[in-house]
Steps between C-alpha positions, in 0.01 A plus 500: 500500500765746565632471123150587399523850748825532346331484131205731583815722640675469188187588259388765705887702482585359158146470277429273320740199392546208380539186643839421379575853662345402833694183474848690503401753715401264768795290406198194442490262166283601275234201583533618886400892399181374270373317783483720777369771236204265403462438872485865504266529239259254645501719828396797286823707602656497131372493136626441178552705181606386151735764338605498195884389443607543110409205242499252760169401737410769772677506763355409878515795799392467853386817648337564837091476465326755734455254784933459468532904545252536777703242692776802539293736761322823440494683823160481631398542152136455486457707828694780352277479144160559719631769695619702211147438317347585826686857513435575163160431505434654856743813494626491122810516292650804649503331839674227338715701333622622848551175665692352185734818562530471884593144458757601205659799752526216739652239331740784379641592830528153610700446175712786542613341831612182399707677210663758683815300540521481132729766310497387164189386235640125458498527923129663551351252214693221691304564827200590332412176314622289878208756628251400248596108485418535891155639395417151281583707185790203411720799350773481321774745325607435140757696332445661143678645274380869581437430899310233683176347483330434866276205412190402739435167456176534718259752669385410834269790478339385177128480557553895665680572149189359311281702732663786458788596217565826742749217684682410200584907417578515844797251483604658211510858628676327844766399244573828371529644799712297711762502166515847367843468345289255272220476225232226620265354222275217547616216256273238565155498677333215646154657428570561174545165438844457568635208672677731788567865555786615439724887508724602259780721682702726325781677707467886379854595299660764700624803280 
């Protein structure tokens, strides 16, 4: 069972994949990765997709179904959705407005703590994505060519997100804040239909 948790793992950073890909990432055979993924599949956690692959037959990837993502938490997910319907229905947008922007001047402070031993971009990034993979965001720093790419492999606040997009500008704007020697742009968005969100991070060129 824990090779299967390690598989839902893997899909869930990595997308999908194949299961010669699974195989050498889990260092299994082959025959050992197509089992536990069709032992997967029959739990509901993972699907299949045929893509195509040149002249040749399509070729097979596992991907986490719905039931696979939800088994990476959401924060008290559904709670959260019927509160924010509940405000904006009882007290309206503006009110919701304001408590998306408390929360964002909050979560701003509390960031600029655990970065104020950082003196340097690479160093504040650095501490930045340890903050958010201790939120459940599983992030992750990737170098490009023309900066770095802070990848969220998942939202623990998802169901909030889908209740209210507010959240997802709010991370955004937290992001250009805490790294003003930087221009933030959101690369990837989960509600968008992207597999993750993800920041692209360009370092500003000094004169």
């Amino acid at each position: 069972m824990r090779s299967q948790e390690q598989i839902l793992y893997l899909l869930k950073t990595q997308g999908a994949l194949t299961a010669q890909a699974v195989a050498e990432a889990m260092a299994l055979t082959s025959m050992g990765a197509r089992k536990h993924l069709q032992q997967l599949q029959q739990r509901g956690l993972v699907v299949v997709e045929d893509r195509p692959a040149g002249k040749g037959r399509p070729a097979r990837f596992w991907l986490l179904s719905d039931a696979g993502h939800a088994r990476f938490p959401d924060r008290h997910g559904e709670l959260t959705a019927q509160l924010i319907t509940l405000v904006r229905s009882s007290l309206g947008d503006a009110a919701l407005d304001t408590l998306v922007l408390a929360r964002e001047q909050q979560a701003i402070a509390a960031y600029r703590q655990k970065l104020a031993a950082a003196q340097t971009l690479p160093e504040r990034l650095t501490l930045l994505v340890q903050a958010r993979t201790d939120e459940g965001y599983m992030a992750e720093l990737l170098a490009q060519e023309q900066g770095w790419l802070l990848v969220e492999n998942h939202c623990p606040i998802c169901a909030a997100a889908q209740a209210c997009q507010g959240f997802c500008r709010s991370e955004l704007q937290q992001f250009q804040q805490l790294l003003p020697d930087a221009v933030v742009s959101r690369a990837e968005h989960l509600l968008d239909g992207g597999r993750r969100c993800a920041y692209l991070i360009v370092p500003l060129v000094k004169p």
